[in-house]
Backbone as ProteinMPNN parsed JSONL, in Angstrom:
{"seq_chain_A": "XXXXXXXXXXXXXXXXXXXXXXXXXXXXXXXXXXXXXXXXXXXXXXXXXXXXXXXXXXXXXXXXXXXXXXXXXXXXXXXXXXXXXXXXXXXXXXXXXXXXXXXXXXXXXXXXXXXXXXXXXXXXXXXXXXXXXXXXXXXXXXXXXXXXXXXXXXXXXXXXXXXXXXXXXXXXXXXX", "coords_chain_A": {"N_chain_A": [[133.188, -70.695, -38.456], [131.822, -67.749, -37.093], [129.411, -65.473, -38.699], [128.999, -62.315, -39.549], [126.169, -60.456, -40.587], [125.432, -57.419, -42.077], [122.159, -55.279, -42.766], [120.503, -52.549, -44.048], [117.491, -51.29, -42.954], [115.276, -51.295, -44.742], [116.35, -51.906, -46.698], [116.884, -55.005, -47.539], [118.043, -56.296, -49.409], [120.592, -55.184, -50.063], [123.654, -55.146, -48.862], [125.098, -54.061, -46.595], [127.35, -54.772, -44.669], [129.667, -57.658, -44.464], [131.125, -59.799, -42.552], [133.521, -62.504, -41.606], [135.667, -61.917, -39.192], [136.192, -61.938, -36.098], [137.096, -59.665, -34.096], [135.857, -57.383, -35.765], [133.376, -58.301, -35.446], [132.36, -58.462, -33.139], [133.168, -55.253, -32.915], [130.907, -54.163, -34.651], [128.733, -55.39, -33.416], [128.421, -54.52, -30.329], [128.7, -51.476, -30.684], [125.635, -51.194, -31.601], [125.035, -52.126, -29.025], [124.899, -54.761, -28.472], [126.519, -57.715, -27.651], [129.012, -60.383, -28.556], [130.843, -63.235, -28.361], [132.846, -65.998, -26.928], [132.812, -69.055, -25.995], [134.264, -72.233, -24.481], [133.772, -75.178, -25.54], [131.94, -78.566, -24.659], [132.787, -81.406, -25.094], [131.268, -83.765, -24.91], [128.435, -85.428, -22.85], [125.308, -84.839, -21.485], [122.577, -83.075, -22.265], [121.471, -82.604, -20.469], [123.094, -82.099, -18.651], [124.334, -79.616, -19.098], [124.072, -77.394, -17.881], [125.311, -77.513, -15.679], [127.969, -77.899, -16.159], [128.646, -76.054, -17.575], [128.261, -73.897, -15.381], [129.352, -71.489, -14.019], [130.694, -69.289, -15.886], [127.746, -69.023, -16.548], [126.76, -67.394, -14.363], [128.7, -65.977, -14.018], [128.308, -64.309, -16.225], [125.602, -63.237, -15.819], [125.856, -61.873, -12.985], [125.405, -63.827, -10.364], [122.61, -63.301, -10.54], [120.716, -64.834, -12.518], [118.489, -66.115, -14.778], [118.75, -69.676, -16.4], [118.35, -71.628, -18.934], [118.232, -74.879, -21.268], [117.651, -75.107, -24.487], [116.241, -76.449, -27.162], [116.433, -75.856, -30.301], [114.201, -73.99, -31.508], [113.39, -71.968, -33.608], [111.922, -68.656, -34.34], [109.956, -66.878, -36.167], [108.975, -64.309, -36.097], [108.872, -60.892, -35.288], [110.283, -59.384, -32.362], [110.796, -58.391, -28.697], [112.165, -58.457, -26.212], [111.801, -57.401, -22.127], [113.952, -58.098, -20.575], [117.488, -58.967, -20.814], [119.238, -61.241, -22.735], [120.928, -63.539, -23.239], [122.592, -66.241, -25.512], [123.935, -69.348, -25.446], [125.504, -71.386, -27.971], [125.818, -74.549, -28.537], [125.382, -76.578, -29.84], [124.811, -77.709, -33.011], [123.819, -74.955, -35.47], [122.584, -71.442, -36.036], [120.314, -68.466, -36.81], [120.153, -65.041, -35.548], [118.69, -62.61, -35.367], [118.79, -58.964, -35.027], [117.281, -56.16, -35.061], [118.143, -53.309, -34.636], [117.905, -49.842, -34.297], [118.027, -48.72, -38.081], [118.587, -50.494, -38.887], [119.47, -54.082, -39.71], [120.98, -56.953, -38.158], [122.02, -59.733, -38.776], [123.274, -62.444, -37.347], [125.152, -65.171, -37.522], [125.421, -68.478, -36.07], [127.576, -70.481, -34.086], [128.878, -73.712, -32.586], [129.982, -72.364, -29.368], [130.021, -69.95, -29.478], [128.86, -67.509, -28.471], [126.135, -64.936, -27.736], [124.979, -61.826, -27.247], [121.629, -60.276, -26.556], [120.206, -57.221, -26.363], [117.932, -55.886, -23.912], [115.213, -55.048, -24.724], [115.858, -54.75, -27.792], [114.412, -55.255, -31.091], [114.093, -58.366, -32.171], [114.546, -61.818, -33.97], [114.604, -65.372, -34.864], [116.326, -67.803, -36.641], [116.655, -70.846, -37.613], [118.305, -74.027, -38.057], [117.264, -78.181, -37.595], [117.649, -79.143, -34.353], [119.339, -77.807, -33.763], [120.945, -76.734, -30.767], [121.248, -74.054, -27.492], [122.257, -72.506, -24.843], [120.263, -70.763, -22.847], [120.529, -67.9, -21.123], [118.619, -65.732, -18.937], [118.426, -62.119, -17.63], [118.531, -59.237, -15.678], [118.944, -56.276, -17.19], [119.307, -53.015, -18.735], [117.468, -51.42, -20.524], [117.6, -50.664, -24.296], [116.037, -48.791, -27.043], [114.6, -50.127, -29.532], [114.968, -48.365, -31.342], [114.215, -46.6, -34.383], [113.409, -47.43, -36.315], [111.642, -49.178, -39.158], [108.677, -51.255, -39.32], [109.444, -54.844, -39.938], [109.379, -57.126, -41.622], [110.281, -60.844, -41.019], [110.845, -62.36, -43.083], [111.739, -61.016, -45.068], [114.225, -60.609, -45.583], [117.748, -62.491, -46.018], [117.102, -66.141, -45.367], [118.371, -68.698, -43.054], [119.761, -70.989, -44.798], [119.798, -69.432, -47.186], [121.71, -67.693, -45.983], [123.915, -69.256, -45.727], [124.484, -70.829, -47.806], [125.339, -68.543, -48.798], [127.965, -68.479, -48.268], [131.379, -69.28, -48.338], [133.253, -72.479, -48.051], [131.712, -73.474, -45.52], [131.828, -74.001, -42.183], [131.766, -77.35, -39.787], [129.856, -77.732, -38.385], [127.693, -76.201, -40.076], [127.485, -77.769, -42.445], [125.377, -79.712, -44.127]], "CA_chain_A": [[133.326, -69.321, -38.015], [130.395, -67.172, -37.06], [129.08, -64.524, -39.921], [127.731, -61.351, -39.331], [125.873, -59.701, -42.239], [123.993, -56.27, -42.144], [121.575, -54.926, -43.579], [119.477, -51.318, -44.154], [116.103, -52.602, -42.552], [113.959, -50.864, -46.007], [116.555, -52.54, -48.351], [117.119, -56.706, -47.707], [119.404, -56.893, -50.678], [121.638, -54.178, -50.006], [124.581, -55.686, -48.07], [126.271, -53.155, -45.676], [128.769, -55.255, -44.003], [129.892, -58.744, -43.943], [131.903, -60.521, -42.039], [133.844, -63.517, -39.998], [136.12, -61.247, -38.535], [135.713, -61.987, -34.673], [136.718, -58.136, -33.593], [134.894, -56.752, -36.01], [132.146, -58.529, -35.448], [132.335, -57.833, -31.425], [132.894, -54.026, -32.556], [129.741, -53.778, -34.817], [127.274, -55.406, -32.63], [128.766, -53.274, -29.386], [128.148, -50.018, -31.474], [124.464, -51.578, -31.166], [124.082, -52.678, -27.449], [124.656, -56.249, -28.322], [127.36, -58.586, -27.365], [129.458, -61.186, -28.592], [131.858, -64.054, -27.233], [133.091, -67.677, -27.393], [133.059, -69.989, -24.422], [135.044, -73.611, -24.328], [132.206, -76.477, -26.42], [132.254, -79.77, -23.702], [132.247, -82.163, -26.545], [130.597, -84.972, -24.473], [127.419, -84.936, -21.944], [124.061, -84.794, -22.023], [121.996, -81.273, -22.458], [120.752, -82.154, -19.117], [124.462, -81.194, -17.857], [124.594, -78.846, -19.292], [123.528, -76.128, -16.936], [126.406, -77.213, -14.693], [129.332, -77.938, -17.119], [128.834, -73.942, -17.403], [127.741, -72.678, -13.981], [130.502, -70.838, -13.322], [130.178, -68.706, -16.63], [126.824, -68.52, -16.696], [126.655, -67.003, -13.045], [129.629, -64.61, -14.214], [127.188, -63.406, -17.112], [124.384, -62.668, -14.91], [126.56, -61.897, -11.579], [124.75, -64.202, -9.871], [121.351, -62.991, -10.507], [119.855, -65.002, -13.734], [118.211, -67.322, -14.82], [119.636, -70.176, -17.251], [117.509, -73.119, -19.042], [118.753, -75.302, -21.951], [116.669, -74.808, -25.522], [116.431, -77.079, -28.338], [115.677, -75.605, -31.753], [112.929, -73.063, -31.168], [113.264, -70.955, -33.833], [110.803, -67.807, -33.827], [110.271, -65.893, -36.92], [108.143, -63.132, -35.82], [110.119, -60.086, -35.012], [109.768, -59.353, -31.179], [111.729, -57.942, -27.926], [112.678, -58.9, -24.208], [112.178, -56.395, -21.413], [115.605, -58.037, -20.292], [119.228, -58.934, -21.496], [119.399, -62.085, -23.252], [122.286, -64.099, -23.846], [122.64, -67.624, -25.988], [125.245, -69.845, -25.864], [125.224, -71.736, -28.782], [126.133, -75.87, -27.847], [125.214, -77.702, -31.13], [123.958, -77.018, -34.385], [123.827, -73.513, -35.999], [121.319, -70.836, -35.867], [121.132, -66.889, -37.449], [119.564, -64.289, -34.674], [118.899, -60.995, -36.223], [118.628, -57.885, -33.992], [116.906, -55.331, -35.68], [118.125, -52.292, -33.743], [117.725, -48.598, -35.134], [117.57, -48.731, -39.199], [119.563, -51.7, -39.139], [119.232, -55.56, -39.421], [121.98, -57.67, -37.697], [122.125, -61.387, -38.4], [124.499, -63.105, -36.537], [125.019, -66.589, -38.162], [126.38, -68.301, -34.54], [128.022, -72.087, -34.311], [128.951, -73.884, -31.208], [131.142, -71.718, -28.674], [129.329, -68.271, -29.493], [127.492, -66.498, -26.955], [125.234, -63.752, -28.321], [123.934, -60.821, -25.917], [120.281, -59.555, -27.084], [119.721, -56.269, -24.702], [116.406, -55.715, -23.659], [114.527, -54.127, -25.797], [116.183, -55.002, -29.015], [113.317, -55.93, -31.33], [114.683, -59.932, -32.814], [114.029, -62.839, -34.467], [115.639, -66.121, -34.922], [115.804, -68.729, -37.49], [118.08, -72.817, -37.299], [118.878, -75.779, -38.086], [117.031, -78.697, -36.595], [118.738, -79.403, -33.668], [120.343, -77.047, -33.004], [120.813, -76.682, -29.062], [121.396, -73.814, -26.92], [121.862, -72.455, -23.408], [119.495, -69.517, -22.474], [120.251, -67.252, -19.858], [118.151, -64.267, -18.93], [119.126, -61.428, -16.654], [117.962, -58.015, -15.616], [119.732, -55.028, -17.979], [118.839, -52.0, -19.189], [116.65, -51.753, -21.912], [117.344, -49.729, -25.265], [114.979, -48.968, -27.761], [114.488, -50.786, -30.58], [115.047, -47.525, -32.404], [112.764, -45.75, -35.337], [112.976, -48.394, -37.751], [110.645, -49.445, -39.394], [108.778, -52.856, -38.844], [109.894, -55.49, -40.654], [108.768, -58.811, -42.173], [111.538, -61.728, -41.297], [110.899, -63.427, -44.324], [112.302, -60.038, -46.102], [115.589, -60.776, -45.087], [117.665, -64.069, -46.055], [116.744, -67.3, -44.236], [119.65, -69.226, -42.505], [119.459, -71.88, -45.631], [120.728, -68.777, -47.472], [123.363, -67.278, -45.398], [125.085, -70.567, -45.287], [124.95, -71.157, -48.957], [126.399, -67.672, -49.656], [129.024, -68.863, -47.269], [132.094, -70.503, -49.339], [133.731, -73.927, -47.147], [131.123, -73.252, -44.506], [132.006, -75.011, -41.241], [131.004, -78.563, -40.215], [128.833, -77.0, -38.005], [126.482, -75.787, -41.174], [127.445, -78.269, -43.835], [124.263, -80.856, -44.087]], "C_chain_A": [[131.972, -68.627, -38.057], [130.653, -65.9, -38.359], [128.039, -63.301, -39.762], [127.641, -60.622, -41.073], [124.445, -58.627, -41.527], [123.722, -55.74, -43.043], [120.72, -53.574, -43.785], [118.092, -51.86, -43.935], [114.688, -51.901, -43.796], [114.863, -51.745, -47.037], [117.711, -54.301, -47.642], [117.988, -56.925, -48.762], [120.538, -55.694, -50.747], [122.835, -54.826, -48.482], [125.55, -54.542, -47.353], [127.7, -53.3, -45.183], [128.834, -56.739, -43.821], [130.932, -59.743, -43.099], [132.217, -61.737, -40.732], [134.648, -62.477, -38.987], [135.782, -60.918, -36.657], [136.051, -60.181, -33.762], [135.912, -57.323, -34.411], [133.336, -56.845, -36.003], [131.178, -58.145, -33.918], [132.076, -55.848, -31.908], [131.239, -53.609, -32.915], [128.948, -53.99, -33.819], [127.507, -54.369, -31.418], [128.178, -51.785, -29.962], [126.301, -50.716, -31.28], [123.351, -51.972, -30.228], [124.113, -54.164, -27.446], [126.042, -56.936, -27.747], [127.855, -59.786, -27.701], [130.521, -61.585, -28.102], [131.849, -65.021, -27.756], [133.558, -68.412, -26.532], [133.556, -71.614, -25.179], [133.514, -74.461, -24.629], [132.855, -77.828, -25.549], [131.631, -80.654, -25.125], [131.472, -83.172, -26.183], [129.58, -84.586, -23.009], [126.383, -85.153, -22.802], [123.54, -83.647, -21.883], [121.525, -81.385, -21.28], [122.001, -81.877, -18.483], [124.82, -80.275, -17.927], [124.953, -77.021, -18.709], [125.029, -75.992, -15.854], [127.694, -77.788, -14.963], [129.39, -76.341, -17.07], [128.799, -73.146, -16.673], [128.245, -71.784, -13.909], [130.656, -69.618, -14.32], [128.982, -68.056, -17.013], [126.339, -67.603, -15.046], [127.903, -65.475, -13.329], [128.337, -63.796, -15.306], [125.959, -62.517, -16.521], [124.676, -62.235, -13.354], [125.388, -62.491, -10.543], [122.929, -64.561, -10.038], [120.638, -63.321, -12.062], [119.158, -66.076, -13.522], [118.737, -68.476, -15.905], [118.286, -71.7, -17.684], [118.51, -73.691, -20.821], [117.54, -75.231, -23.337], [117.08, -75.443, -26.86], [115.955, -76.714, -29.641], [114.528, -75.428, -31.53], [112.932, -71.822, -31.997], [111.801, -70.069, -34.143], [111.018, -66.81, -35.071], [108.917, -64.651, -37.027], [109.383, -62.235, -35.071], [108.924, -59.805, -33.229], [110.875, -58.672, -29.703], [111.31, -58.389, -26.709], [112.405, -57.722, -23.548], [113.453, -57.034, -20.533], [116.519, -58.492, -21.226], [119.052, -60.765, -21.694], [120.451, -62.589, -24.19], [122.417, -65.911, -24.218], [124.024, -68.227, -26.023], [125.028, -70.904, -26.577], [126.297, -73.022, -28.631], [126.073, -76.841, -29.479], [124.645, -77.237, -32.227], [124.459, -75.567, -34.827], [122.336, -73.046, -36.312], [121.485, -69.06, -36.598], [119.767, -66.337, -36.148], [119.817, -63.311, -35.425], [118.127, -60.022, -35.148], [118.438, -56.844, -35.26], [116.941, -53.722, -34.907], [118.501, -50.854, -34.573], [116.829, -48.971, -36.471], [118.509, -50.008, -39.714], [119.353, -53.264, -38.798], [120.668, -55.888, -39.383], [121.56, -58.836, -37.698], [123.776, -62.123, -38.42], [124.349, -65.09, -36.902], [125.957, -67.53, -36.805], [126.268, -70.013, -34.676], [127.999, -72.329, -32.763], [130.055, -72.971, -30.994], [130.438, -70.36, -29.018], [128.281, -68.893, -28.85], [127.242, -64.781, -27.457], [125.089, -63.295, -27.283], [122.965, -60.429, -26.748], [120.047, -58.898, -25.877], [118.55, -56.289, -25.324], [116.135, -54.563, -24.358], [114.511, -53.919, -27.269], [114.891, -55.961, -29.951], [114.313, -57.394, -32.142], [113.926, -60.758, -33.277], [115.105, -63.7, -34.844], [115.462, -67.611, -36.287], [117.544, -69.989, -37.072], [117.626, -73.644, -37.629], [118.296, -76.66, -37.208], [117.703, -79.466, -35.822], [119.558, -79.151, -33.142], [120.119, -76.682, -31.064], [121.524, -75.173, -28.45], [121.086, -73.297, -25.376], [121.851, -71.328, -23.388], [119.507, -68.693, -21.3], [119.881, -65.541, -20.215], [118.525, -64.068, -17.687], [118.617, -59.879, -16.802], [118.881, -57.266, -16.483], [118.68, -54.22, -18.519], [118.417, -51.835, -20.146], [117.146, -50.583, -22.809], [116.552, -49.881, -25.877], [115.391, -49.873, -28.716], [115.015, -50.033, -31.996], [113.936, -47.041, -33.461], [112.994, -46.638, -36.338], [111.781, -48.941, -38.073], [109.96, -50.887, -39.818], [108.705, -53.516, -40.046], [108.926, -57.268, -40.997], [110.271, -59.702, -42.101], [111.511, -62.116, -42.415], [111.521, -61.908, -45.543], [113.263, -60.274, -46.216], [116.279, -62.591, -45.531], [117.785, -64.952, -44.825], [118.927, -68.02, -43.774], [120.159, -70.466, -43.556], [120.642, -70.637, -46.672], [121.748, -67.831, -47.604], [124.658, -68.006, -45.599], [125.305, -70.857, -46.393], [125.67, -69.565, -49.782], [127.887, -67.669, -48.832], [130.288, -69.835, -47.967], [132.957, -71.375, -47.757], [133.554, -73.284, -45.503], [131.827, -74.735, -43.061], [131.427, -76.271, -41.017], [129.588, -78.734, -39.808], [127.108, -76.881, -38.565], [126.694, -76.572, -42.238], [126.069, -79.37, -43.284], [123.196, -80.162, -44.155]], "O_chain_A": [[131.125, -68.879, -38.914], [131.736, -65.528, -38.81], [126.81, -63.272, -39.815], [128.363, -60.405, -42.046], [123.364, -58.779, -40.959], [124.429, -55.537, -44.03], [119.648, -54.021, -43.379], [117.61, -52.753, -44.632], [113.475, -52.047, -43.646], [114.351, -52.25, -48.037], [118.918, -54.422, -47.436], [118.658, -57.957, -48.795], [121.255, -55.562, -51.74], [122.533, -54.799, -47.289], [126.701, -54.325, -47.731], [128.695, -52.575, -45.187], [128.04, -57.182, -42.991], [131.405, -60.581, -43.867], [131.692, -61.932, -39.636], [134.096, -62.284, -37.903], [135.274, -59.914, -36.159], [135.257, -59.69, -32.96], [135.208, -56.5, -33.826], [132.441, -56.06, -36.319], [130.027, -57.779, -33.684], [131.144, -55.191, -31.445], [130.459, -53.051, -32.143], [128.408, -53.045, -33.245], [126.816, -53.351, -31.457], [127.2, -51.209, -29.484], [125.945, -50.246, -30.2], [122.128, -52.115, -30.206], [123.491, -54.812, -26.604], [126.674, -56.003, -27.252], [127.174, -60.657, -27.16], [131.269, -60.829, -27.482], [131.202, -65.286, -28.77], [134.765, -68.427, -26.291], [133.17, -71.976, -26.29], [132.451, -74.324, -24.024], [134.038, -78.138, -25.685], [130.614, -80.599, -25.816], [130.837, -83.657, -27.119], [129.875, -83.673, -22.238], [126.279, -85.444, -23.994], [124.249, -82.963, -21.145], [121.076, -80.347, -20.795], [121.799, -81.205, -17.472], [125.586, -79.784, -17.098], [125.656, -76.052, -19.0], [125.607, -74.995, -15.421], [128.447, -78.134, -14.052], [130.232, -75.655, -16.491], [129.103, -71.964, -16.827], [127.483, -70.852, -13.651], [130.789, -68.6, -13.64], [128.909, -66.969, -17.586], [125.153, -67.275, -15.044], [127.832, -64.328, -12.888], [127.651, -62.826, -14.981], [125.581, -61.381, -16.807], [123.742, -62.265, -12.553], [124.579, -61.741, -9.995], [122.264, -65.566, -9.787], [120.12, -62.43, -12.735], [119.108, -66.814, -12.538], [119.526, -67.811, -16.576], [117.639, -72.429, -16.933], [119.3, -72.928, -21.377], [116.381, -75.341, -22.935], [118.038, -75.069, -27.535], [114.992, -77.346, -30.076], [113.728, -76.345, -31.345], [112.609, -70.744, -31.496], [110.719, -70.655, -34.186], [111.985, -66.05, -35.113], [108.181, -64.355, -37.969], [110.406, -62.632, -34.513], [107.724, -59.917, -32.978], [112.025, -58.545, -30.125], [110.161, -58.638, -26.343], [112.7, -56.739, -24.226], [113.926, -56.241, -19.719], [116.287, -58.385, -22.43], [118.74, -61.447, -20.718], [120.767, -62.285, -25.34], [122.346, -66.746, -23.316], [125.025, -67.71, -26.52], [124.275, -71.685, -25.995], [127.498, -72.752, -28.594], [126.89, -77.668, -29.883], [123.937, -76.231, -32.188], [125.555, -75.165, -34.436], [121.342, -73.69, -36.647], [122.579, -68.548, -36.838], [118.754, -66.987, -35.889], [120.855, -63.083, -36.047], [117.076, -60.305, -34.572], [119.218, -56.726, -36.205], [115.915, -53.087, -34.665], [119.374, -50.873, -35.44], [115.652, -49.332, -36.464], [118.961, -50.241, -40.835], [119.082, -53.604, -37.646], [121.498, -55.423, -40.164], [120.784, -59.209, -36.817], [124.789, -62.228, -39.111], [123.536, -65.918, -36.492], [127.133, -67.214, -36.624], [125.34, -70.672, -35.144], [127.45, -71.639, -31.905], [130.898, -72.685, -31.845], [130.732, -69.657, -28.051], [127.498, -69.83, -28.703], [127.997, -63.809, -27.482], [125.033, -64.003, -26.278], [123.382, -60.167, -27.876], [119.796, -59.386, -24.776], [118.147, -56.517, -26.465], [116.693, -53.475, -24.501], [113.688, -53.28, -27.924], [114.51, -57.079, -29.603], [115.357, -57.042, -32.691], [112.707, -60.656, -33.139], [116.233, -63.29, -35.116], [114.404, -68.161, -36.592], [118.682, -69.931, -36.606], [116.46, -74.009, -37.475], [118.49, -76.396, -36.022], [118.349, -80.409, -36.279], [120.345, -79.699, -32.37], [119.076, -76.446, -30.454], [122.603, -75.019, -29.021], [120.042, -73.538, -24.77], [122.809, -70.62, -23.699], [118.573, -68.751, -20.5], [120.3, -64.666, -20.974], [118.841, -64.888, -16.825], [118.345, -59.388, -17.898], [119.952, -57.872, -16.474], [117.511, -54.546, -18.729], [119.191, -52.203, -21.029], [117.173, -49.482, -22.258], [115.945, -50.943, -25.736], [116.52, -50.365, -28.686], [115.322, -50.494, -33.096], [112.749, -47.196, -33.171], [112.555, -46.275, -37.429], [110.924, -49.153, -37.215], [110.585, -51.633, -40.572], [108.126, -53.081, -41.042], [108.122, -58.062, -40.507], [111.22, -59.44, -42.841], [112.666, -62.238, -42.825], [111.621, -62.069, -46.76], [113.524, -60.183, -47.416], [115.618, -63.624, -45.426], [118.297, -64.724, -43.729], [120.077, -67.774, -44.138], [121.136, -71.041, -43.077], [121.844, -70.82, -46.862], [122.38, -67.336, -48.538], [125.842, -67.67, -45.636], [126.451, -71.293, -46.496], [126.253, -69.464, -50.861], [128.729, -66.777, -48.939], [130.109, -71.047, -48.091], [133.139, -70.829, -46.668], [134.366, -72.87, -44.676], [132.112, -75.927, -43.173], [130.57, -76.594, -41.839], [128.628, -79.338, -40.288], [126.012, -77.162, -38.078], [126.081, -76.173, -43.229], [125.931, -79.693, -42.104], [122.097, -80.718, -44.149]]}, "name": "protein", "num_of_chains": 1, "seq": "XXXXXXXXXXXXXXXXXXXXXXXXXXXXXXXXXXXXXXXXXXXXXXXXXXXXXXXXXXXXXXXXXXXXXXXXXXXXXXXXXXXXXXXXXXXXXXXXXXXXXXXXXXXXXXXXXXXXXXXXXXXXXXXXXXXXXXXXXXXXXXXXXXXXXXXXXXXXXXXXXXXXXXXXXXXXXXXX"}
């Protein structure tokens, strides 16, 4: 199950909100500009099929107009933002994306079958598992700010190592 956990972006050990809770986890990020989901996992293939095991989804996401590439464990821990709409669909492995939007850190702890939205402009950063695989589509949207928060150090925040161990009978996903 995916795990959202926020945080006050001056206090890293102050826990706001946690949860699996798949609507509440859709409502928080929404209240934020972000987006979550959970598309059908093709248990067999190769990542080079990937693109068109999904077409048809990933073409609804972007009505036509995106672009889509496949991404193997690239995490990025510098905080940073898109001038467009960025959406992951998460194929193998596990990964935590944290959207740092307003005064607030969002990490989204995401398995296979979640599909993240990151709007443009949301400042982020991502940390995973090696190996982990997903499929990247960008697409024009409207940018919000980032908000008045104030900039952050990823390494303030916990790593994806210990999300998953404050996680009791974590999926199979994240066990190893």
């Amino acid at each position: 199950m995916t795990l959202l956990t926020v945080w006050p972006d001056d206090q890293p050990g102050h826990v706001l909100l946690r949860t699996e809770d798949t609507g509440a986890i859709v409502a928080e990020l929404g209240r934020v500009g972000a987006g979550f989901a959970r598309w059908p996992v093709a248990e067999s293939g190769s990542d080079e099929g990937l693109l068109d095991r999904y077409r048809g989804l990933i073409e609804a996401l972007g009505g036509g107009d995106c672009s889509a590439d496949v991404v193997a464990g690239e995490p990025s821990l510098v905080e940073r933002s898109l001038g467009q709409v960025e959406d992951r669909f998460f194929v193998r492995g596990a990964a935590v994306w944290y959207l740092h939007a307003g005064r607030e850190v969002h990490a989204v702890l995401c398995e296979p079958g979640d599909v993240l939205t990151v709007p443009a402009g949301v400042r982020h950063w991502h940390d995973g598992r090696a190996g982990y695989v997903t499929v990247r589509v960008r697409r024009a949207g409207a940018g919000t700010s980032g908000g008045a928060g104030r900039v952050v150090s990823p390494g303030e925040f916990p790593g994806i190592q210990e999300l998953v161990a404050e996680r009791a009978g974590g999926s199979p996903a994240l066990r190893g």
